[in-house]
N, C-alpha and C positions, 0 to 999 in steps of 0.2 A: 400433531406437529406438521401435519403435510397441508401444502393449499393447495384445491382441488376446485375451489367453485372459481368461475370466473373473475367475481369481483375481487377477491382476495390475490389471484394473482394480476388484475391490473395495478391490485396495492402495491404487489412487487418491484412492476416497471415502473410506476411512480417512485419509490424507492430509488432507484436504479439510478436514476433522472438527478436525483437530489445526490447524489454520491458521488455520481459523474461530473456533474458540472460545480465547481466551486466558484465560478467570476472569474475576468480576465481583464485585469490593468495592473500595470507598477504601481510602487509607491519605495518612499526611502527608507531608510532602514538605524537605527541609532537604540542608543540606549537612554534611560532615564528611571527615575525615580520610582520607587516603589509606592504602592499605595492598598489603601484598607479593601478589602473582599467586598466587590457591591453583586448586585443583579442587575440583569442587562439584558434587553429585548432583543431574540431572533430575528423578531419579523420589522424589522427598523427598514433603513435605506441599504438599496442595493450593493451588497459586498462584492460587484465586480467594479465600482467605481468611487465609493468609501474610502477615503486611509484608513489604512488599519487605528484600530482601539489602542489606548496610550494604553491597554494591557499587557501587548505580546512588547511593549520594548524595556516592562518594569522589573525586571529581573535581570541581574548576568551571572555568568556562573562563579561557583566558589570551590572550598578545598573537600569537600565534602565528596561524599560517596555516588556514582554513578546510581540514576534512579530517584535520589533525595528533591521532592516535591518544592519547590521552592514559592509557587502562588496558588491560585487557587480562584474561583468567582462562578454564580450558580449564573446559568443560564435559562432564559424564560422558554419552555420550549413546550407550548399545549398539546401537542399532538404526537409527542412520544411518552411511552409509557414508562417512565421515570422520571428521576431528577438529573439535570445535565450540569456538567460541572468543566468550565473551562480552566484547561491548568498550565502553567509552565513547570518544567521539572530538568533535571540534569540529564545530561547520556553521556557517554566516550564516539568520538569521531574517530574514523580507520586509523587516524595515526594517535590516537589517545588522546587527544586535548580532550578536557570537559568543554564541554558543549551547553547551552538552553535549547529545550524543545520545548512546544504548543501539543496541544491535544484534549482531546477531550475523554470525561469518563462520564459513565450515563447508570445508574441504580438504578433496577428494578424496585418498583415501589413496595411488593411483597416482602416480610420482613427477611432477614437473612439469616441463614442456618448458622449454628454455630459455629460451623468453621468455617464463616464466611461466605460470599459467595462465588461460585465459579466465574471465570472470566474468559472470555473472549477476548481476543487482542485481533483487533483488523486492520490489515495491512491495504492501504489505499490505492487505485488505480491513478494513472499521469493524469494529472491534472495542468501541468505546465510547472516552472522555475520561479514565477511571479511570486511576491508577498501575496497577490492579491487570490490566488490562487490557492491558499490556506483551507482545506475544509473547513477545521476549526471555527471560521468568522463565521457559517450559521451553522448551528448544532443539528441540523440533521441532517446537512449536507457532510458531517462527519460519520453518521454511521453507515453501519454496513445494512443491507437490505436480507431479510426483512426484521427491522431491530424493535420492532417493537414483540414482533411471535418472538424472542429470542429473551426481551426483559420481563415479559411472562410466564418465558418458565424459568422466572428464575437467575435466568444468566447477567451477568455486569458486563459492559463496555466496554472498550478502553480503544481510543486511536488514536495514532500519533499522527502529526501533522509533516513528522520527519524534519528533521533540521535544514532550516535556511529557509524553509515557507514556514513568512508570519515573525519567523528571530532572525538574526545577523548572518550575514553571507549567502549561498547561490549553494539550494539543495543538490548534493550528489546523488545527482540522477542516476539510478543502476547501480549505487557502489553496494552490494550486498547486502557487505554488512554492517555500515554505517546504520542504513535501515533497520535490520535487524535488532539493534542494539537499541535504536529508539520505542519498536514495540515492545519491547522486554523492557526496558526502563520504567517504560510510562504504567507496567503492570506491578512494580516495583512502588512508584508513586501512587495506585491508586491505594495500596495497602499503608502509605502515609496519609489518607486522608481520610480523616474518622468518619465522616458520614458515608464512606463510601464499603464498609464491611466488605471489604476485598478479601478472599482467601487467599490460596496458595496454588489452587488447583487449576490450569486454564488451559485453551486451545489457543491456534494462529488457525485465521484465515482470511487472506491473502487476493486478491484479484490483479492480475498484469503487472505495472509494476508492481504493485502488492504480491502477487503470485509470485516473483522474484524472492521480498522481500519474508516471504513462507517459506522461501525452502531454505533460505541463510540461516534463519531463526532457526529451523529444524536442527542445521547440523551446528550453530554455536550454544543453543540453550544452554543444555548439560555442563559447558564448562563458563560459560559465561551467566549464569543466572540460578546455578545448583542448586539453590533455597528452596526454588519452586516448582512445580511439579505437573508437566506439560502431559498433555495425554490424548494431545493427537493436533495434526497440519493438515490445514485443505490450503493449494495453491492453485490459483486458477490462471490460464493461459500463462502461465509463468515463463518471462523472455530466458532462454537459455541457448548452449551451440552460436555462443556471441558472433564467433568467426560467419557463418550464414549468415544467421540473422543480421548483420551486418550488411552484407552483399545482395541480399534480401529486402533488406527496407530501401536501401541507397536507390533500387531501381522502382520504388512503388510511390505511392503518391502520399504514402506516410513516411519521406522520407528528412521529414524535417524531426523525427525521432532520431537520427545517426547527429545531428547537428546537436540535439539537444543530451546526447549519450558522450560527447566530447565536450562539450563544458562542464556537465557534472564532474565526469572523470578531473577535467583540470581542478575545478573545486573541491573535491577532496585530496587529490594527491600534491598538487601547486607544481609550478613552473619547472621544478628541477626532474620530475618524473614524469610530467604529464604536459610539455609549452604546446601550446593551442599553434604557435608559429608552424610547428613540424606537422602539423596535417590541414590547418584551414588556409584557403590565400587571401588577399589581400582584401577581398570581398567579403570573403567568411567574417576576418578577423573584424571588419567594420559592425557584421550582423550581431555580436556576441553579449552584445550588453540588451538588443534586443530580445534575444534568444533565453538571456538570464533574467528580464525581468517581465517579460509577457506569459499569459495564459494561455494553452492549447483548447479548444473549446471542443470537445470529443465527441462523439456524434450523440443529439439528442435523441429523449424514448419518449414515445407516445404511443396512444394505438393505433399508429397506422406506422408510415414507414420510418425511419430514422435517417436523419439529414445529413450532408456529409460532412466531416467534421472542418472548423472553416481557422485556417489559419491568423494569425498578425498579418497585418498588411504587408510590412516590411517582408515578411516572410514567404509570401505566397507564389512569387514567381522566382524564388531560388531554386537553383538545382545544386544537386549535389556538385557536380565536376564544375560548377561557378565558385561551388565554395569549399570545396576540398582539394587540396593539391597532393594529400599522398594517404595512402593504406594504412590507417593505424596498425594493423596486424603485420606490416614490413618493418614498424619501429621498434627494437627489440623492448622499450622502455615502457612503451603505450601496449604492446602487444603481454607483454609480464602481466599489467596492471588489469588487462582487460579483461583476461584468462583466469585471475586473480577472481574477478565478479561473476564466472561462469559455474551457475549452477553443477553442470559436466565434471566439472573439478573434484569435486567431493569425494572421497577415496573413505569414509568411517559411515557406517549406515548410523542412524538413531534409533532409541529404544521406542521412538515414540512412533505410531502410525502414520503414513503419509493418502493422503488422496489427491490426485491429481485431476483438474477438470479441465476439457479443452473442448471447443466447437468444432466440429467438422468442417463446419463452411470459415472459418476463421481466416481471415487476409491478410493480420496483422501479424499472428505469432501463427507459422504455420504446423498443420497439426504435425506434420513429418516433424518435426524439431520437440515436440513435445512427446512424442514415442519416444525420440531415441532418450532422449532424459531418463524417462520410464526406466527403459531396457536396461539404462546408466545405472542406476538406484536401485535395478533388480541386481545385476550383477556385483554390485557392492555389500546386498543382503539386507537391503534398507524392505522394511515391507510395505509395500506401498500397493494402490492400487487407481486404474486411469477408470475415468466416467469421461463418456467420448460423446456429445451432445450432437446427433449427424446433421443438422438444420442449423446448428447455432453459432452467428457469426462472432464476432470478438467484444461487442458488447451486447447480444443479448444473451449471449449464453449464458452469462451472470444472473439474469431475470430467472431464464431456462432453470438451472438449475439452486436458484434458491434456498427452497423447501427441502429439495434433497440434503443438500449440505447441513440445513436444521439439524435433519434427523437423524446423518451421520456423528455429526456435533455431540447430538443426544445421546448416541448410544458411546460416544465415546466419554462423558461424562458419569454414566450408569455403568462402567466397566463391561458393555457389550462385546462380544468374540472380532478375534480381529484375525482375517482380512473379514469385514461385517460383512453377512449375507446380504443386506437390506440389496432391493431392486429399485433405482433410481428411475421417476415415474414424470417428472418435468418435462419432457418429449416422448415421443412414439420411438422406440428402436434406440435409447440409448444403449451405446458398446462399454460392458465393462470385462477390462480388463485387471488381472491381477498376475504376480510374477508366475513362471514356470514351479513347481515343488520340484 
């Protein structure tokens, strides 16, 4: 399970590339009519400038049970090692409405044990607010890397596209556990859909936003999804220490992330706990419908160096103090809500293992802020343990570390000792840490 030779980990970064970038344009958003299960080709016209598939608008939701699979349709996808299956299914949104999400599930072609097979649930990196911005539109720009070593041995798929990319309304960016409830759903769904010999038994793993939406899932599984039977989180660069990280990004040049962390927020709380009036001005508020329907384009991977990642036009020469006129953390309403989404906050450990991955050179979540998480999660008695990648910035530490998280993956599948001895080999001098005994 480890890649060691070169060409297996360029497959990585190819990987990486395809996870990272999903296409960046609007499109509108409506519902309509249902229709019969087809198949449908990956490799068609560009899903950054495509309307979406009269797929993701043929379903709405109903009185049925969070998780209950509502469509369904295979995807052509030659170069992954399974069968892909695009689906809509139901969730709960923070304030309880049912919801439709998109996502996909991907079977290992190897028959499946009889309890099923184990699942992975991958929690996606920003991709932006945009419909068009949906993993889901090509099926391997929904998985996680490396998904094919992962359906070889064995393991099933599952990614949510998260609500509001691809279905109705402006995905809440950073709300925890909106997130969270999406990835647990859609593992929910794939055990409604018969070709997919879903078990019971699955991990999260997580990257950036994704690594957010890892460690929510950690602490609501247990009472939100009891059926089924987690048995370990890898969360990588997972944005937490919102208060910083906030005062942090607003001064760097990814700082059209704080813009894009206030319209979420309005989008799942709405106007009475969360009016965009009380921190954007008058400039902001014009950006907002930009902000909610464009794609962030996150830095490309290649094998050389990786480009920087390039904003919406609209967006490019804003600053913050253009388009903010106050502290969300000075509004007691926004500052609740946003504290609410902070990793930090967690006060009950989980039974389940935690790993945490962060790059050293990382600019975007800085590592200081991913320690103290740590520290957080030790002193609560969560067991958890950090792999500190010292070379890797915020998107290749995902390549970087890989293979390790495979093998983590794996042994937390096989019931291996936990905190796992395994030495993580993706760089020279990774630091691991685990809690004090």
């Amino acid at each position: 399970m480890r890649i060691r030779s070169a060409g297996v980990a360029r497959a990585v970064v190819a990987a990486v590339v395809i996870v990272a970038i999903a296409g960046c344009s609007s499109s509108n958003k409506s519902a309509s009519t249902d229709r019969d299960e087809t198949t449908t080709s990956a490799s068609g016209a560009d899903p950054s400038t495509a309307p979406l598939p009269e797929f993701y608008r043929s379903a709405v939701a109903n009185a049925r049970a969070a998780g209950t699979l509502l469509k369904s349709e295979r995807v052509a996808a030659p170069d992954v090692h399974g069968t892909v299956y695009r689906v809509l299914y139901q969730s709960l949104s923070t304030t309880n409405r049912r919801v439709v999400v998109s996502g996909t599930i991907i079977v290992p072609k190897r028959p499946a044990p009889s309890t099923g097979y184990p699942v992975i649930t991958w929690g996606h990196g920003t991709t932006g607010l945009g419909d068009n911005c949906t993993p889901s539109l090509a099926a391997t720009a929904a998985a996680p890397p490396p998904a094919n070593e992962m359906l070889d041995n064995g393991w099933e798929i599952t990614t949510s596209d998260y609500v509001g990319l691809g279905t109705p309304g402006t995905m809440p960016y950073l709300v925890g556990t909106s997130a969270a409830r999406n990835v647990l759903d859609i593992v929910r769904a794939a055990r409604q859909l018969p070709a997919a010999h879903a078990g019971k038994t699955y991990a999260v793993w997580g990257y950036s936003e994704g690594g957010q939406t890892a460690m929510f899932t950690l602490n609501i599984a247990a009472t939100y999804a009891p059926e089924l039977h987690l048995v370990g989180v890898v969360a990588g660069a997972p944005p937490s220490q919102l208060r910083t990280l906030y005062s942090y990004l607003s001064k760097s040049r990814y700082h059209y992330y704080v813009l894009m962390l206030l319209v979420g927020m309005n989008a799942a709380y709405g106007d009475e706990q969360a009016p965009l009036e009380q921190v954007l001005t008058a400039k902001g508020m014009d950006l907002v419908h930009e902000i909610a329907t464009d794609c962030v384009s996150i830095p490309k991977f290649g094998l050389r160096q990786p480009t920087e990642a390039l904003l919406p036009a609209k967006l490019a020469d804003v600053t913050i103090a253009s388009a903010v006129k106050a502290d969300p953390f000075t509004i007691p309403t926004w500052r609740r809500i946003l504290m609410a989404n902070d990793p930090e906050s967690f006060m009950t450990p989980s039974a389940a293992p935690l790993l945490v991955v962060q790059g050293g050179a990382d600019d975007q979540i800085p590592p200081t802020s991913t320690a103290s998480l740590v520290r957080h999660e030790c002193s609560i008695g969560q067991d958890v343990e950090q792999w500190t990648y010292p070379k890797g910035d915020h998107p290749f530490t995902l390549a970087y570390s890989a293979a390790d998280v495979v093998k983590w993956l794996g042994d937390r599948f096989a019931g291996g000792p936990v905190p796992d001895p395994y030495v993580p080999i993706g760089q020279t001098g990774v630091v691991r840490t685990t809690c004090p005994s």
